[in-house]
C-alpha positions in Angstrom: -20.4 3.3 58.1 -17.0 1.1 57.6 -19.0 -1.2 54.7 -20.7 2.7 53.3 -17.5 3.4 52.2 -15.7 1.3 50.5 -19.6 0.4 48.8 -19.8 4.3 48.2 -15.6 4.4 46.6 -16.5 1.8 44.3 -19.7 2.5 43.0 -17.7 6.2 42.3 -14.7 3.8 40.7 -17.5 2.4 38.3 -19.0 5.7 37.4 -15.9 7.0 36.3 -14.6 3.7 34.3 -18.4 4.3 32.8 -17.8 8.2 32.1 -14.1 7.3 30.6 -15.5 4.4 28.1 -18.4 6.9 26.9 -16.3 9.6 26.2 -13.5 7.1 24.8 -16.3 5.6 22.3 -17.3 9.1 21.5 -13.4 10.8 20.9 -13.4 7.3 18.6 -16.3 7.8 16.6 -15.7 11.5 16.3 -12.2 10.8 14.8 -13.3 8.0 12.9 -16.4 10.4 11.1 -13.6 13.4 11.1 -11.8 11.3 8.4 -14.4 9.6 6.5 -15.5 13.4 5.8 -11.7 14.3 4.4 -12.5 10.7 1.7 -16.0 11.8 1.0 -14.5 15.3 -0.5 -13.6 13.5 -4.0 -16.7 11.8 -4.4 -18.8 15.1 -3.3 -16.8 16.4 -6.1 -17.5 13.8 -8.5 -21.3 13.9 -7.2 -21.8 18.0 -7.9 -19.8 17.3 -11.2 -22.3 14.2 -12.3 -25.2 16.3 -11.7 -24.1 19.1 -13.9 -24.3 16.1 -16.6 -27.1 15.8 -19.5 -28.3 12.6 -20.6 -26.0 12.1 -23.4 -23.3 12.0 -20.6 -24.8 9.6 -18.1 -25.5 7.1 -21.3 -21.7 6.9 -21.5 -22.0 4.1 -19.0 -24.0 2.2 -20.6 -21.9 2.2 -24.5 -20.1 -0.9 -25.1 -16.6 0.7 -25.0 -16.9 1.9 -21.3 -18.3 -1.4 -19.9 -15.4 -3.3 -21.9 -12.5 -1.2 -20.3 -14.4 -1.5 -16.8 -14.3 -5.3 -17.8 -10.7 -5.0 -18.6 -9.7 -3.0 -15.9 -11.1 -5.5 -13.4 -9.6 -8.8 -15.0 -6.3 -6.8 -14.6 -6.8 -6.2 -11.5 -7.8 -9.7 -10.2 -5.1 -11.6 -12.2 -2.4 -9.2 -10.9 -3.3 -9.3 -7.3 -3.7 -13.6 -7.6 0.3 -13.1 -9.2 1.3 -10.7 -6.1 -0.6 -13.2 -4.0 1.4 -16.3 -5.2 4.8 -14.5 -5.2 4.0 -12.1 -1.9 3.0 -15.4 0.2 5.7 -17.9 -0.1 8.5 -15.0 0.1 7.2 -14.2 3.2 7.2 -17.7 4.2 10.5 -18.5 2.9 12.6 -15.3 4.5 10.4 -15.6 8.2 10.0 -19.3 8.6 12.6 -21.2 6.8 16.6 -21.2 7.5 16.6 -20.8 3.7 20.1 -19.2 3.4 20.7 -15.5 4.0 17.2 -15.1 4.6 17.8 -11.9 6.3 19.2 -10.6 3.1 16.6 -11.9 1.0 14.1 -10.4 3.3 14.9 -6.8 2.3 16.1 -7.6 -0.9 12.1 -8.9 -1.6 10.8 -5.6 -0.9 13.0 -3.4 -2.5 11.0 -3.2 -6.3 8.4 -1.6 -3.9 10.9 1.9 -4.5 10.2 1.7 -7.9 7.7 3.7 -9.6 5.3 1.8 -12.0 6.1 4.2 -14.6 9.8 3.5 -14.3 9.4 0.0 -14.1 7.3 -0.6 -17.0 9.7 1.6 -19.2 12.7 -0.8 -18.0 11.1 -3.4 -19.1 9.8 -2.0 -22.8 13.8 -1.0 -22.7 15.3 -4.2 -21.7 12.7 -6.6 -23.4 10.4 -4.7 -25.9 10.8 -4.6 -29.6 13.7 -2.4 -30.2 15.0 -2.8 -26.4 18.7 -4.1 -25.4 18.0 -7.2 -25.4 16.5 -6.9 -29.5 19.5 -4.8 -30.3 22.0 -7.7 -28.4 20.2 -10.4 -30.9 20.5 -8.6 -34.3 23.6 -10.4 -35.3 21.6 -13.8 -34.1 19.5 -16.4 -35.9 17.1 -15.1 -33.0 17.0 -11.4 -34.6 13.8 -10.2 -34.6 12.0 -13.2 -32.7 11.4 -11.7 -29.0 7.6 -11.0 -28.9 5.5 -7.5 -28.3 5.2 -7.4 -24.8 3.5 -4.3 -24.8 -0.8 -4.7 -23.8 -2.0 -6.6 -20.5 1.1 -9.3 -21.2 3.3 -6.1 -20.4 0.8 -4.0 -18.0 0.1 -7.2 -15.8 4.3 -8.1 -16.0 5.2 -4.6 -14.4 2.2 -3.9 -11.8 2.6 -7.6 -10.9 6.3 -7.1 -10.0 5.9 -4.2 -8.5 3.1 -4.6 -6.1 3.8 -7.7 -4.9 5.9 -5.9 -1.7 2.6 -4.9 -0.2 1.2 -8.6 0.0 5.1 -9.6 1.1 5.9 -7.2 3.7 2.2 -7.7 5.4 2.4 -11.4 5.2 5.6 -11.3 6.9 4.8 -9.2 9.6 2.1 -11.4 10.1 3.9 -14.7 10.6 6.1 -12.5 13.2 2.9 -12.3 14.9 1.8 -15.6 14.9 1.4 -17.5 18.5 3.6 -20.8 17.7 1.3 -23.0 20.4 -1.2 -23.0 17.6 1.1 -24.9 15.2 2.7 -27.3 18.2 -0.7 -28.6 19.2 -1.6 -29.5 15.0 1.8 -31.0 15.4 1.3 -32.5 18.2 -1.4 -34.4 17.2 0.1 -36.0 14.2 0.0 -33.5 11.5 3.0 -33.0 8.8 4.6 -29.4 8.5 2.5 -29.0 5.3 -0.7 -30.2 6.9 0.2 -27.8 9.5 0.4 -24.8 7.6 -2.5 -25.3 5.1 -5.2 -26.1 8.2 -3.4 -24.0 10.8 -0.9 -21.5 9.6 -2.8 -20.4 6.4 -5.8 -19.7 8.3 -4.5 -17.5 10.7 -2.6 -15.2 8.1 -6.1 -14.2 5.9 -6.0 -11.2 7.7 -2.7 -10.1 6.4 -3.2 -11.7 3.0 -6.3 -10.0 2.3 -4.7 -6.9 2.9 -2.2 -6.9 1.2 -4.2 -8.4 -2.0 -6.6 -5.3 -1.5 -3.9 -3.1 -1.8 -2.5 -4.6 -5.0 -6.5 -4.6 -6.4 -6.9 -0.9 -6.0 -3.3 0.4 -6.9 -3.9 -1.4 -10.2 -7.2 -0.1 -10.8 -6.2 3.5 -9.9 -2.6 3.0 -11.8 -1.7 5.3 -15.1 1.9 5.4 -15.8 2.1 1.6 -16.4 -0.9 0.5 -18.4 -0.3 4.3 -20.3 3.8 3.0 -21.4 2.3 -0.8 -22.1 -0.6 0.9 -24.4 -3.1 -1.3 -22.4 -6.6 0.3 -22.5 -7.5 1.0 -19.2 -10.5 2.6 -17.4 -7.8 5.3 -16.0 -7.0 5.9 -19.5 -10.5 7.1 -20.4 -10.9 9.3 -17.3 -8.0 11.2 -17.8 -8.9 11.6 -21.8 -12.0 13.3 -20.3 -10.1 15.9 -18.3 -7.5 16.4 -20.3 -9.2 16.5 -23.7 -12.8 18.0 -22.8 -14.2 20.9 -21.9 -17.3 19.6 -20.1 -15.8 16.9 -17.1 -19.3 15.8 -16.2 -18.8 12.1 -18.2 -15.3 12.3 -16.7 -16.9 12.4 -13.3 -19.5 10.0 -14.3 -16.7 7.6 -15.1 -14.3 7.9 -11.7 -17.9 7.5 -9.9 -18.0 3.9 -11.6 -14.8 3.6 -10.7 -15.4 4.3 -7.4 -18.2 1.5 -7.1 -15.9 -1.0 -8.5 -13.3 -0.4 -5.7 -16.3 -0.6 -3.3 -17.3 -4.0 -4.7 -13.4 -5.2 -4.2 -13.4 -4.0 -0.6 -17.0 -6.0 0.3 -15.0 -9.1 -1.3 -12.1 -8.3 1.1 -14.2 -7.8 4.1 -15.8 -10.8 2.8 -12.9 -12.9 2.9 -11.6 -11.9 6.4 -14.4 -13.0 7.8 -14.7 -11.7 11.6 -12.5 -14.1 13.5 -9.7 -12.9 15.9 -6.2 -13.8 15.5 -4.3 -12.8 18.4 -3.0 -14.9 21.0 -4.7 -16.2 23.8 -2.4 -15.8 26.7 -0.6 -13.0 27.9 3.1 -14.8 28.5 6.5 -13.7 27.0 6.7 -14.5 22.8 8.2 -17.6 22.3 10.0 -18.0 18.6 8.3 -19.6 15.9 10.5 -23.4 15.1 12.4 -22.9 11.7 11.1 -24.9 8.9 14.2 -27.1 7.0 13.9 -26.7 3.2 16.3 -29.5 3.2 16.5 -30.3 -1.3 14.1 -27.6 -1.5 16.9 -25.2 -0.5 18.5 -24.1 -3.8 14.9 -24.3 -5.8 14.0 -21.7 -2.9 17.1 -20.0 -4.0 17.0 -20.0 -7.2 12.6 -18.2 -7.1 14.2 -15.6 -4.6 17.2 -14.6 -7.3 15.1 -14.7 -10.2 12.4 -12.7 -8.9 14.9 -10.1 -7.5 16.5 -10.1 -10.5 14.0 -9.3 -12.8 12.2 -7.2 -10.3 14.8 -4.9 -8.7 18.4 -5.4 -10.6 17.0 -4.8 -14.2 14.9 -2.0 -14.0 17.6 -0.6 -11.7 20.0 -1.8 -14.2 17.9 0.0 -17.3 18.6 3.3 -15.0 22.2 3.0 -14.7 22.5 2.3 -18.3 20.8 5.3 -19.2 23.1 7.6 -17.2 26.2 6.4 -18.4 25.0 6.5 -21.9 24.3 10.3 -21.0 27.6 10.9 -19.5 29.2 9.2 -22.4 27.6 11.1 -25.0 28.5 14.5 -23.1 24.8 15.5 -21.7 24.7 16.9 -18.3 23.5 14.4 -16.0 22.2 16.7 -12.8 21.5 15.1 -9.1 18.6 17.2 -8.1 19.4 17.8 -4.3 16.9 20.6 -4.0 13.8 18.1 -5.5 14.9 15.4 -3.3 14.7 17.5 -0.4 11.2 18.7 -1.2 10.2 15.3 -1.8 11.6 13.7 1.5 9.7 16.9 3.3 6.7 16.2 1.9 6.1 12.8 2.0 7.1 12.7 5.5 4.6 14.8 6.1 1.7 12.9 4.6 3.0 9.4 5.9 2.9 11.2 9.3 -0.5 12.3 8.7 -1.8 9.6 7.0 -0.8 7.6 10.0 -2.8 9.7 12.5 -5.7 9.9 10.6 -5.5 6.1 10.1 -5.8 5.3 13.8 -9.0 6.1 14.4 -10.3 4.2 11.5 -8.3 1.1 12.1 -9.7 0.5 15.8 -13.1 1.3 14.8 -12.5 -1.4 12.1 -10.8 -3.9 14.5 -12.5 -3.2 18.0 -16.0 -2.3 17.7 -16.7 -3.7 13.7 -20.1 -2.6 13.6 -22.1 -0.4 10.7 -21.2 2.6 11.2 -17.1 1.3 11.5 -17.6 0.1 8.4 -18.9 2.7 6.8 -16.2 4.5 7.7 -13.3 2.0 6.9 -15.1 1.6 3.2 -14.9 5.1 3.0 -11.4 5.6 3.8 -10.2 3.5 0.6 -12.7 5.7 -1.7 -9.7 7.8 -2.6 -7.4 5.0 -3.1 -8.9 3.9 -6.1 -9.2 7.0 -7.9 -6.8 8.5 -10.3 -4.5 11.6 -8.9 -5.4 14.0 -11.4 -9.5 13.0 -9.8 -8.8 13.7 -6.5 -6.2 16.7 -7.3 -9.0 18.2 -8.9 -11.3 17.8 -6.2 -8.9 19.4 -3.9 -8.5 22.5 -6.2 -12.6 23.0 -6.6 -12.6 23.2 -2.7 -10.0 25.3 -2.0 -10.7 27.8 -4.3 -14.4 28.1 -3.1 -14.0 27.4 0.7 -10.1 27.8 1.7 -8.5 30.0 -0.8 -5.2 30.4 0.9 -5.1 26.2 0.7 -4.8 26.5 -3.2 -1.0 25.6 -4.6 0.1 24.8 -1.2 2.2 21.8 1.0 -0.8 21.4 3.0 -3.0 20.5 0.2 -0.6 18.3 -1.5 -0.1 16.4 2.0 -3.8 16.0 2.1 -3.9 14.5 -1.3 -1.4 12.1 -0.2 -3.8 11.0 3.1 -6.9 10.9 0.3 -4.9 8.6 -1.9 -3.0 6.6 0.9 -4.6 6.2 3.8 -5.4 2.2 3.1 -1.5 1.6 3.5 -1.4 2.9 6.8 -4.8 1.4 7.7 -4.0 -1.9 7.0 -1.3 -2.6 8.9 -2.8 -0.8 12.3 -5.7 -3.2 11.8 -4.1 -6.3 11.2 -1.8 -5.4 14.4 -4.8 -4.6 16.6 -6.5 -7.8 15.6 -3.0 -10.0 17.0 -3.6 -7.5 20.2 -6.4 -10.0 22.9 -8.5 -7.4 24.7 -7.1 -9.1 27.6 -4.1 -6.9 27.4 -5.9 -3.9 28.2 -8.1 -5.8 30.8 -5.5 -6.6 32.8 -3.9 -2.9 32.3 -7.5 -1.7 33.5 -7.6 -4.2 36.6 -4.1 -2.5 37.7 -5.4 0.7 37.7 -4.6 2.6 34.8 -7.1 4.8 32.5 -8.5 3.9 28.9 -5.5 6.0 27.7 -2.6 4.9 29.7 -3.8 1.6 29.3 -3.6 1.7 25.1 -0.4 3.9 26.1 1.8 1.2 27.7 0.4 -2.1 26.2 -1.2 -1.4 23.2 0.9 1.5 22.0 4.0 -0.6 21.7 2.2 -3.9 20.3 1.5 -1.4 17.3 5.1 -0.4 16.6 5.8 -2.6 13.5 2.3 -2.2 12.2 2.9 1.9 12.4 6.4 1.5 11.2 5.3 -0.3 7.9 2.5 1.8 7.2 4.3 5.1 7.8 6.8 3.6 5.3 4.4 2.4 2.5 2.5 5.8 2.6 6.4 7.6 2.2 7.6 5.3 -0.2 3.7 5.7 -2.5 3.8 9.3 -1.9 7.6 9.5 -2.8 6.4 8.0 -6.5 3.0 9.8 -6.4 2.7 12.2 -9.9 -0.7 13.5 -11.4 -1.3 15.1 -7.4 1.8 16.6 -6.6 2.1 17.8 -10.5 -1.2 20.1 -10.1 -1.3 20.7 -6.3 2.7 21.9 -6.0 3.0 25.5 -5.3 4.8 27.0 -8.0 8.4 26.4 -8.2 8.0 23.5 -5.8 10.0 20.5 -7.5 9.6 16.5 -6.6 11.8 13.8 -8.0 8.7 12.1 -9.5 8.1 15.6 -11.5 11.7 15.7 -12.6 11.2 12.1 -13.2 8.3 12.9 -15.2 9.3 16.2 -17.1 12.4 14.5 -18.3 10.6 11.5 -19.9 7.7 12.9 -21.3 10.8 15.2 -23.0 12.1 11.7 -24.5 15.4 12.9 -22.3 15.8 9.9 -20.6 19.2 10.9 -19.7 17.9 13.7 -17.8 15.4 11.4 -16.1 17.8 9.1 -15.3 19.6 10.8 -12.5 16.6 12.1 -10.2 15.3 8.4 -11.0 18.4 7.0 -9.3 17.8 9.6 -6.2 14.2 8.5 -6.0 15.4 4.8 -5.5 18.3 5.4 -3.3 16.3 8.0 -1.0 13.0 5.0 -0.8 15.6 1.9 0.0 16.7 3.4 3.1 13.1 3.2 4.8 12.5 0.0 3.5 15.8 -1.4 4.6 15.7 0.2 8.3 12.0 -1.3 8.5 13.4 -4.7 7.8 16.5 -4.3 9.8 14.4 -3.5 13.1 12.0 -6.1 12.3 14.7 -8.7 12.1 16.7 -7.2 15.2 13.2 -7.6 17.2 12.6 -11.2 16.0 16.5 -11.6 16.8 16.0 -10.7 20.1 13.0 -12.7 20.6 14.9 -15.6 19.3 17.6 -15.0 21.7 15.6 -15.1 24.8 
């Protein structure tokens, strides 16, 4: 009877765990297929659109015109995200690793052109550079008059999506060197490697995670982008979709085309998933962090230097710059320059929102993705960056057709333009979860399980908190997109409802650029302050570890 018991007690210990995984996997799996329905509504709307089509609409894919601008579309897209890639990577490496001077500094100052609008930027630079611009108008008087070249086309689209996108590979990059185990890089030393050896075999490696993340999101931003290649007069595959809702009756062979587009962003994310490959990356034991050894730049210093000015400078201080000069050429020539308090309010609410519902939404999905990467996982994670490849105006629309027939009181409301936000966004906030949960060892939780707590407490206490930074940053790239988002929030708003990006918007489509000047300079000041308090914990935490 005394060896019954304690036999009896356990084999009750190991039902339960058994009961608490099943329904765990199933809560998971529920979630997971809960959100993959919320991405599949665009393309279901897209779908019932294309079958309306005749044939003289589905033979639209096949005319020379549409295959050139999907063939255009797609060499943007790869030769903007290798640019974000070669910028994104070594800042990261230079403001985490190095002692390059005031790399603190630097490391918020290389993410600030991420609060700028591609829109905005791209008119900075027609306004600073173009034919015409300051810089033209500064020469006149020159033997240089009339020599700066047309920067408009893909020299000008892949100029301003390349600067500013390249935040996305930068800020994941970084948090991922934060993340690295530094016993990795001792033992390649260790065995006679240089520091350059080290970081091509060992470091490299271990970041593809984060690299390929971020290089996705720069690949589908720039094929789903409009207000940049529109300013630059680069055709675009956007460019035809929103012809065909805007100037057509019939939007079957509009659908047609965002379906294409859809399959295109479906062929970049098998790449990605491609190129991470399914290795782990987190660390292998379960001690306190130890800092990662600062790299001396030594000569390299001031060349380090000089790329981090330059690249802020052109960037973040000129288009900023542009701004500024436009609202003291208002002020000066008497026009009322207004600071729309009311818009920015609206804006703050509402992205908030969405960033905070992204971010539920994109839990599920990121530990199918990173804990149990099987079929149906990634069927789900593929479907959750559907809507981040399609124009706003696409996935507005689709929103509006379901309303109206299934949830009429939805229609013009915050909800529905806070669910367009977690359609469009939800790969920022996935992103960053995943490539925190793969640094997270299943040991972790092992040893929380072994001490007696529950699958829940157990991802409570140890995983919960490993996730912070990974949370933090996708919470703030889903505010700081949806802070800049316009086609959506311009046909979902309820009426009356103003942005900054619609005042943005209203007052440059007006040729006021005055007027768009001011609720452009409240757009940027309002989306610095998440970026700068993101950085500012990150480098108190990696203060802290250092400190230790």
């Amino acid at each position: 009877m005394g060896i019954a018991a304690p036999v009896v007690r356990a084999g009750r210990a190991a039902s339960r765990a058994r009961r608490e995984a099943s329904q765990s996997r199933s809560a998971l799996v529920l979630g997971g297929l809960a959100v993959g329905a919320l991405m599949l509504l665009p393309v279901a709307y897209l779908v019932v659109r294309a079958l309306e089509a005749d044939a003289s609409s589905w033979d639209l894919i096949l005319r020379g015109r549409t295959v050139w601008l999907a063939l255009r579309s797609v060499g943007l897209a790869v030769t903007v995200t290798l640019a974000a890639a070669a910028l994104g990577v070594p800042l990261a490496w230079l403001t985490v690793r190095t002692d390059l001077p005031g790399r603190r500094l630097w490391g918020v100052v290389a993410a600030l052109p991420l609060v700028i609008p591609s829109y905005v930027g791209a008119f900075a630079l027609l306004a600073a550079l173009g034919p015409g611009g300051m810089l033209d108008a500064a020469l006149q008087n020159t033997a240089l008059a009339g020599s700066l070249p047309d920067i408009t086309g893909w020299p000008g689209a892949w100029a301003s999506l390349t600067l500013f996108t390249y935040p996305y590979v930068y800020l994941l990059v970084a948090a991922g060197i934060k993340g690295l185990d530094p016993a990795a890089e001792e033992a390649a030393r260790s065995l006679g490697r240089s520091s350059w050896a080290t970081f091509r075999s060992v470091t490299l490696p271990l970041l593809r995670p984060s690299i390929a993340a971020g290089c996705l999101l720069v690949a589908l931003y720039t094929l789903h982008d409009f207000g940049a290649v529109s300013l630059m007069r680069f055709p675009a595959f956007t460019q035809a979709i929103y012809l065909q809702y805007r100037g057509a009756f019939d939007r079957a062979p509009a659908a047609i085309l965002s379906l294409l587009l859809v399959a295109i962003a479906l062929a970049v994310l098998a790449v990605e998933h491609s190129a991470r490959g399914r290795a782990r990356y987190y660390r292998s034991g379960t001690g306190s962090r130890r800092p990662l050894r600062r790299v001396a730049l030594g000569r390299w210093k001031w060349a380090a230097l000089a790329f981090c000015s330059a690249l802020s400078v052109v960037a973040f201080v000129l288009p900023v710059g542009v701004i500024v000069y436009w609202v003291l050429r208002a002020v000066s020539e008497g026009e009322e320059v207004r600071i729309t308090w009311a818009a920015g309010f609206g804006s703050i609410i509402v992205s908030s929102a969405g960033a905070l519902v992204a971010l539920l939404a994109a839990l599920p999905v990121a530990l199918l993705a990173s804990r149990r990467p099987r079929r149906l996982a990634t069927v789900v994670e593929r479907l959750s960056y559907s809507g981040y490849a399609l124009p706003g105006i696409v996935v507005a629309l689709a929103l509006v057709f379901f309303s109206i027939n299934t949830v009429p009181l939805l229609y013009q409301s915050l909800p529905l333009v806070v669910i367009a936000y977690v359609i469009l966004f939800l790969p920022q906030a996935v992103e960053p979860l995943r490539g925190s949960l793969l640094q997270v060892g299943p040991r972790l939780e092992e040893a929380a399980r072994a001490l007696g707590k529950s699958r829940l407490g157990a991802f409570r206490s140890v995983v919960a908190p490993l996730l912070a930074k990974g949370a933090g940053a996708g919470a703030a790239l889903v505010f700081l997109t949806a802070m800049k988002e316009l086609p959506a929030t311009l046909l979902l708003r309820p009426t009356g409802f103003e942005t900054l990006a619609t005042r943005v918007w209203s007052g440059a489509a007006a040729g006021l650029y005055g007027k768009a000047a001011g609720p452009a300079l409240l757009l940027l000041a309002i989306c610095a302050v998440p970026l700068y308090l993101l950085a500012r914990r990150v480098e108190v935490e990696e203060a802290e570890v250092e400190n230790k």
